[in-house]
Backbone as JSON Lines, residues from 0, in Angstrom:
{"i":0,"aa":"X","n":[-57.29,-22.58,36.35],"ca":[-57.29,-22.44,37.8],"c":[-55.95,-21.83,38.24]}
{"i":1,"aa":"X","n":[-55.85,-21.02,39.2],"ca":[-54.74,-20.03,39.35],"c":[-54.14,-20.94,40.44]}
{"i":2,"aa":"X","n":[-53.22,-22.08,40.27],"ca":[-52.57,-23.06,41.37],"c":[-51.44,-22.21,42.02]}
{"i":3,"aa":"X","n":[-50.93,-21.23,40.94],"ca":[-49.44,-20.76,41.65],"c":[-50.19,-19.83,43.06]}
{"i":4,"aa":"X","n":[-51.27,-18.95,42.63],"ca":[-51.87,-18.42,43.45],"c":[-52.11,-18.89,45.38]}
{"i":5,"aa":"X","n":[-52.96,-20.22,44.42],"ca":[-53.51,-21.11,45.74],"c":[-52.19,-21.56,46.58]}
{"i":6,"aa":"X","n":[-50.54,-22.32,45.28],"ca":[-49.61,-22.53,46.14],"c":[-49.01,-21.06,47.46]}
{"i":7,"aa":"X","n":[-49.45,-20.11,46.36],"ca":[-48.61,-19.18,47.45],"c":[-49.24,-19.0,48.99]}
{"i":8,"aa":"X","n":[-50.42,-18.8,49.23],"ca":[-51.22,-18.73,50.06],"c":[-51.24,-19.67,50.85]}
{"i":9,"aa":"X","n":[-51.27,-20.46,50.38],"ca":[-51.13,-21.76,51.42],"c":[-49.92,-22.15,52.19]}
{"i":10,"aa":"X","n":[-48.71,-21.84,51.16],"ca":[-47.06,-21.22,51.62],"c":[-47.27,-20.62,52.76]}
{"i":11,"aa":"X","n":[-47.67,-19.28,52.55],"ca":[-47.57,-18.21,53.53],"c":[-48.54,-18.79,54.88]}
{"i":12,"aa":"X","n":[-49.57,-19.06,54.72],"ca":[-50.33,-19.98,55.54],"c":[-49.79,-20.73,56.7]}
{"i":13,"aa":"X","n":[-49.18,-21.91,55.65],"ca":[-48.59,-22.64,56.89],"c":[-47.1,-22.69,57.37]}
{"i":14,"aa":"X","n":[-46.3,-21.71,56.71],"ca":[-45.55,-21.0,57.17],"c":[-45.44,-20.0,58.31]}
{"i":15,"aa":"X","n":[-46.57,-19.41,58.3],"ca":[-47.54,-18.46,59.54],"c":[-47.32,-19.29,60.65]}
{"i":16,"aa":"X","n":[-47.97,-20.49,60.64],"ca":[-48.84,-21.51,61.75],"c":[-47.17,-21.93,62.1]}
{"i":17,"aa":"X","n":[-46.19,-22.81,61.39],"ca":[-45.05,-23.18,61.68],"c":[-44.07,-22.42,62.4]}
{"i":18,"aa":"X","n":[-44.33,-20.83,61.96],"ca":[-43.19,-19.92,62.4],"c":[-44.04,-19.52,63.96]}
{"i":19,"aa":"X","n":[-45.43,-19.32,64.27],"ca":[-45.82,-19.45,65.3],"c":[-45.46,-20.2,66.48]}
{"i":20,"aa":"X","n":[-45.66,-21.47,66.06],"ca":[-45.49,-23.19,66.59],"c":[-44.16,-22.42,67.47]}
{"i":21,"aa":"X","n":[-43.39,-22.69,66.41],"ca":[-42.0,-22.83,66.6],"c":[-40.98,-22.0,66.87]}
{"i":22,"aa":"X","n":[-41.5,-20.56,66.71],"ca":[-40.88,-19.54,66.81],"c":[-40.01,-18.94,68.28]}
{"i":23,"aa":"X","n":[-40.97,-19.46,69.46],"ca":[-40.68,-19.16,70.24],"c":[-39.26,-20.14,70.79]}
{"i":24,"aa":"X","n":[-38.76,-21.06,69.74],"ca":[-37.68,-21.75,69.84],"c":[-36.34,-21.27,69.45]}
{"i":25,"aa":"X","n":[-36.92,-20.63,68.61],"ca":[-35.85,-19.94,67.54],"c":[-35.05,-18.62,68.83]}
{"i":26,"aa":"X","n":[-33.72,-18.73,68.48],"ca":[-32.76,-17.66,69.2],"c":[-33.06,-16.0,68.42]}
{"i":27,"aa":"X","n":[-33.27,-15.52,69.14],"ca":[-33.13,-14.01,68.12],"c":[-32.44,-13.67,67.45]}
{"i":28,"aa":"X","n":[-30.71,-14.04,67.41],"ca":[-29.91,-13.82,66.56],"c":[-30.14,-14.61,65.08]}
{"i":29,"aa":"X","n":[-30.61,-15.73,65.26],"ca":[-31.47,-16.56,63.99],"c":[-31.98,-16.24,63.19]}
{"i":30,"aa":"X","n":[-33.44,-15.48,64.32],"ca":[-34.51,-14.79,63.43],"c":[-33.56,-13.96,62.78]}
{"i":31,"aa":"X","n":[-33.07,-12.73,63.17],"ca":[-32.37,-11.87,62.71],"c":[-31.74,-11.81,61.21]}
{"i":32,"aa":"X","n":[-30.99,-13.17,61.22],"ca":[-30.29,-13.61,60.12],"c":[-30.67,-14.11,58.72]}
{"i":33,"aa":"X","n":[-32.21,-15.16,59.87],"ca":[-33.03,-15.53,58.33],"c":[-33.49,-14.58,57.43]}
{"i":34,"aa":"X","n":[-34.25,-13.13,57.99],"ca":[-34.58,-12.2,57.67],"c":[-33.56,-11.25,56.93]}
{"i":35,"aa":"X","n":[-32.28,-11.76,57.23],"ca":[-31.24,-11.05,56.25],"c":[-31.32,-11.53,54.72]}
{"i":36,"aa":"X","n":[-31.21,-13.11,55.11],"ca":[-30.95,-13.72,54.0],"c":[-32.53,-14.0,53.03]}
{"i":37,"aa":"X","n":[-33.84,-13.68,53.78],"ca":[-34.91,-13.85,52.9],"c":[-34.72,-12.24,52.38]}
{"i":38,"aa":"X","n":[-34.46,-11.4,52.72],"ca":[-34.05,-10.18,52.21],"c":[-33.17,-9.83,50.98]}
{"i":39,"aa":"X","n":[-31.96,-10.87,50.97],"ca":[-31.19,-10.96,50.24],"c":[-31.1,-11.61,48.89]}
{"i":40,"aa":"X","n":[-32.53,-12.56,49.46],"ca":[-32.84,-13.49,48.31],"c":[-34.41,-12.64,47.26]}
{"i":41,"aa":"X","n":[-34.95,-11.62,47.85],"ca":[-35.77,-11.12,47.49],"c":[-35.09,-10.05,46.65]}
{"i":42,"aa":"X","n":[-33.95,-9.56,47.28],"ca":[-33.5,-8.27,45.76],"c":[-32.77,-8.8,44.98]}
{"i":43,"aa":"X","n":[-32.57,-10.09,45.0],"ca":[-31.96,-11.24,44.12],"c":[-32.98,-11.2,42.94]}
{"i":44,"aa":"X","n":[-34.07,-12.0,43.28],"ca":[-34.78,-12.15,42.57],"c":[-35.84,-10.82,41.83]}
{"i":45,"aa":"X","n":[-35.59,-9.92,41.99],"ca":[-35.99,-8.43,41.83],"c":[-35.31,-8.05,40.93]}
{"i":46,"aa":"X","n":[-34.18,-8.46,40.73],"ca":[-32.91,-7.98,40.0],"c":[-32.87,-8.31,39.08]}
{"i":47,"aa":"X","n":[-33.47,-9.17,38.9],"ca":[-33.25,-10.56,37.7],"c":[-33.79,-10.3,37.0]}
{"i":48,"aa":"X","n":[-36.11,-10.06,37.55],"ca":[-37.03,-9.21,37.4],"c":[-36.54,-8.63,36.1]}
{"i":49,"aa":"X","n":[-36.18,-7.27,36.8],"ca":[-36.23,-5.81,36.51],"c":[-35.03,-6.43,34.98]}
{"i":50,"aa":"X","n":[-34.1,-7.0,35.07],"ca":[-33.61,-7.32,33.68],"c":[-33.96,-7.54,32.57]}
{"i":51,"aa":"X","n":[-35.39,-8.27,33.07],"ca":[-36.05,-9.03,32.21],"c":[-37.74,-8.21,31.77]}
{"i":52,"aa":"X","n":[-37.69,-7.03,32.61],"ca":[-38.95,-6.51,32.85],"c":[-39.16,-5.88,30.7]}
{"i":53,"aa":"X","n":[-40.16,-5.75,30.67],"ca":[-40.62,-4.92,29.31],"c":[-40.88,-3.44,29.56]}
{"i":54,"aa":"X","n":[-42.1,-3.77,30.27],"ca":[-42.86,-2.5,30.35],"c":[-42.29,-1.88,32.02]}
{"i":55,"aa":"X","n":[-41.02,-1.65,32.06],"ca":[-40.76,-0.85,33.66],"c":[-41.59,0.34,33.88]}
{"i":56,"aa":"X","n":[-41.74,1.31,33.39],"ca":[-42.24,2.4,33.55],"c":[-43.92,1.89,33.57]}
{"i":57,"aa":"X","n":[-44.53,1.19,32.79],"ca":[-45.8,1.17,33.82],"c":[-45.75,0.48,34.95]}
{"i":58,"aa":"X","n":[-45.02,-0.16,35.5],"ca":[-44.95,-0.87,36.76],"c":[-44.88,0.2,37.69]}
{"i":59,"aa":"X","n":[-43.66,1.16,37.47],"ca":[-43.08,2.34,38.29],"c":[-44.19,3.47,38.93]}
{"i":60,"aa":"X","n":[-45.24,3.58,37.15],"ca":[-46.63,4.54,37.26],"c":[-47.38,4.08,38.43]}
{"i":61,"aa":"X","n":[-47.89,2.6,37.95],"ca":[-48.47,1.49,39.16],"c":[-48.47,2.0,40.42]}
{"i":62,"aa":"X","n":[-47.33,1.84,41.14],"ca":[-46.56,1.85,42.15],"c":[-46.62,3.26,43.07]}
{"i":63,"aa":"X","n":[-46.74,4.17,42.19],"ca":[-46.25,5.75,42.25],"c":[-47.91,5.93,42.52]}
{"i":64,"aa":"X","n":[-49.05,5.75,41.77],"ca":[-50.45,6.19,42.05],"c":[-50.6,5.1,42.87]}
{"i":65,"aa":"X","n":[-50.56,3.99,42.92],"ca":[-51.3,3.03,44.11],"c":[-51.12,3.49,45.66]}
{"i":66,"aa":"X","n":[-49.59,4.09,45.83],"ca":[-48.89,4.84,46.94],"c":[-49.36,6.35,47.63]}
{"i":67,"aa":"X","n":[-49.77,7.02,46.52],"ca":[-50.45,8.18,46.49],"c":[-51.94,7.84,46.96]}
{"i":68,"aa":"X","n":[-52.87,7.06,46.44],"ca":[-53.93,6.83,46.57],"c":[-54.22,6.15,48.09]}
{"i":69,"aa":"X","n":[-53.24,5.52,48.03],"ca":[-52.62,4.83,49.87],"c":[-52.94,5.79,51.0]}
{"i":70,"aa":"X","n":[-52.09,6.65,50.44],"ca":[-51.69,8.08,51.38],"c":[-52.5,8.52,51.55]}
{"i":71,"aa":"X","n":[-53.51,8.96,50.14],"ca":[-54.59,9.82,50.87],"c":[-55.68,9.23,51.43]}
{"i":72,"aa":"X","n":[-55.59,7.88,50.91],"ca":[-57.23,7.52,51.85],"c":[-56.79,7.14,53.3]}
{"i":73,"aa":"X","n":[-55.05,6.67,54.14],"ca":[-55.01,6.52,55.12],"c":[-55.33,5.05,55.25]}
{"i":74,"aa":"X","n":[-55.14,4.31,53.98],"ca":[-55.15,3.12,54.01],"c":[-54.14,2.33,55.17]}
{"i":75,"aa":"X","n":[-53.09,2.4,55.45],"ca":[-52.34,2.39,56.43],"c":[-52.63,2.15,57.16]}
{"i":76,"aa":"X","n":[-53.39,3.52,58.04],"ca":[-54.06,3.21,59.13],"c":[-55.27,2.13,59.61]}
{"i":77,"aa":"X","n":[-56.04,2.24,58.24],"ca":[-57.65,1.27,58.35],"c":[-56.24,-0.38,58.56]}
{"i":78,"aa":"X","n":[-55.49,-0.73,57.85],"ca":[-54.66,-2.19,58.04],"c":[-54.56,-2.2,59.42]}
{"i":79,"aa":"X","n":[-53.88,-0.73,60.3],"ca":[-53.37,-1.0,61.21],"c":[-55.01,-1.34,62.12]}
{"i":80,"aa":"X","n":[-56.01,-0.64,62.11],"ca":[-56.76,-0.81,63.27],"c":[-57.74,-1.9,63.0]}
{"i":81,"aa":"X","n":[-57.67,-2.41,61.24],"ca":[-58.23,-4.09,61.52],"c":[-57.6,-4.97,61.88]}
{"i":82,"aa":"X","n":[-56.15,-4.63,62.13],"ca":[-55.4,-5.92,62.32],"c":[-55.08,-6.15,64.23]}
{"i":83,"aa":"X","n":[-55.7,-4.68,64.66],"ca":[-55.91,-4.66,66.16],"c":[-56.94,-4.89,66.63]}
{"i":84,"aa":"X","n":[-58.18,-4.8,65.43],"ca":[-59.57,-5.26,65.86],"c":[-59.44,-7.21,65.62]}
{"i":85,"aa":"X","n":[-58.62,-7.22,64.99],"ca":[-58.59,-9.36,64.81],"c":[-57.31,-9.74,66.17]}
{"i":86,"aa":"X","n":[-56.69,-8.59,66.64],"ca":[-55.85,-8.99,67.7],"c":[-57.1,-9.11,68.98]}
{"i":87,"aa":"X","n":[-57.99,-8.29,69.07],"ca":[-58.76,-8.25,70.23],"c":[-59.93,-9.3,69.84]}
{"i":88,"aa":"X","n":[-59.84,-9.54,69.28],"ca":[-60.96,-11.01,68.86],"c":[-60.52,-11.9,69.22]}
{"i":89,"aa":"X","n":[-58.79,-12.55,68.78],"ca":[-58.52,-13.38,69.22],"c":[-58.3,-13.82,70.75]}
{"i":90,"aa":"X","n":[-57.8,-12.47,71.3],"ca":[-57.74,-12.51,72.77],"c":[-59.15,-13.07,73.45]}
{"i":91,"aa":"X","n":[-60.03,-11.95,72.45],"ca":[-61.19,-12.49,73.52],"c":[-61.83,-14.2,73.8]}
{"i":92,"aa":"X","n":[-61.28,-14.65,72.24],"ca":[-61.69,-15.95,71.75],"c":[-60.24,-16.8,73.18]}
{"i":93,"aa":"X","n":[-59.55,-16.25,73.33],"ca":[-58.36,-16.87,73.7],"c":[-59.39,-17.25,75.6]}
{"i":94,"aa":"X","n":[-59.6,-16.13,75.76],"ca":[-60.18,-15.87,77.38],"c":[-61.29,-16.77,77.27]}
{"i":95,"aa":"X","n":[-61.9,-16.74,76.55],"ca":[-63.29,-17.68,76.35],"c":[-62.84,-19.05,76.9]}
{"i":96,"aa":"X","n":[-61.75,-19.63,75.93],"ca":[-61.49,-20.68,76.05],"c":[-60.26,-21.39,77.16]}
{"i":97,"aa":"X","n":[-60.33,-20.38,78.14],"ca":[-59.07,-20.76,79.31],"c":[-59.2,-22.06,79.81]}
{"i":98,"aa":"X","n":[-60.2,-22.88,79.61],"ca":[-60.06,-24.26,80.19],"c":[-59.56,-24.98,79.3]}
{"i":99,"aa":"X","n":[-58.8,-24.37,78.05],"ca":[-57.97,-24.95,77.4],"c":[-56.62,-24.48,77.32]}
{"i":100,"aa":"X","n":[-56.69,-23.31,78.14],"ca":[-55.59,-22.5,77.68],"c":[-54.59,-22.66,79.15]}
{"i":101,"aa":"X","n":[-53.71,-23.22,79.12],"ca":[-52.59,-23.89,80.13],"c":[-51.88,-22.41,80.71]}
{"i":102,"aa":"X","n":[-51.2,-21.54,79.79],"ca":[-50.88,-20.19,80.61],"c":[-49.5,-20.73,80.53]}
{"i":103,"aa":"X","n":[-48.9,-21.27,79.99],"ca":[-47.56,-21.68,79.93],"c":[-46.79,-21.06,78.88]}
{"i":104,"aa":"X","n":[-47.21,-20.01,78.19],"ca":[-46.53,-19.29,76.97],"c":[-45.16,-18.68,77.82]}
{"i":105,"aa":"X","n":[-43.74,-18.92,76.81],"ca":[-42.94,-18.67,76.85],"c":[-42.39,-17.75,75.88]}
């Protein structure tokens, strides 16, 4: 059973829902910073990676056709306009439900 999998997802998950919650608490200069330092900790661990990597050059190939293949189908774009077709769902789901919805967003 792929647990690291399920842990990650569920990470990102309720990390999502928490940084939502709570986000609008957070100072901008904060956000700003965390995002330095999850940045910092990601070419950290990249680094380490790539030390330890075997096969670099098929990773690199990987990377190089998956990007190309990206490009030409305009994959990009299809992310961007499902992720505006689940923005207008939620809205609509949001309007549906105004006798729950207080209008107090800050």
């Amino acid at each position: 059973m792929p647990i690291g999998i399920i842990t990650d997802c569920l990470c990102v998950f309720i990390g999502g829902i928490i940084g939502t919650v709570f986000g609008k608490h957070m100072s901008l200069d904060f956000k700003e910073k965390l995002n330095m330092i999850f940045g910092a900790c990601a070419f950290a661990i990249s680094i380490s990676s790539i030390i330890l990597m075997k096969n670099m050059p098929a990773v690199i190939l990987a990377v190089v056709i998956g990007s190309i293949i990206g490009i030409l189908m305009h994959f990009g774009d299809l992310v961007t306009k499902l992720g505006m077709g689940m923005k207008s769902i939620i809205y609509m789901w949001r309007s549906d439900c105004s006798i729950y919805y207080t209008g107090n967003d800050r």
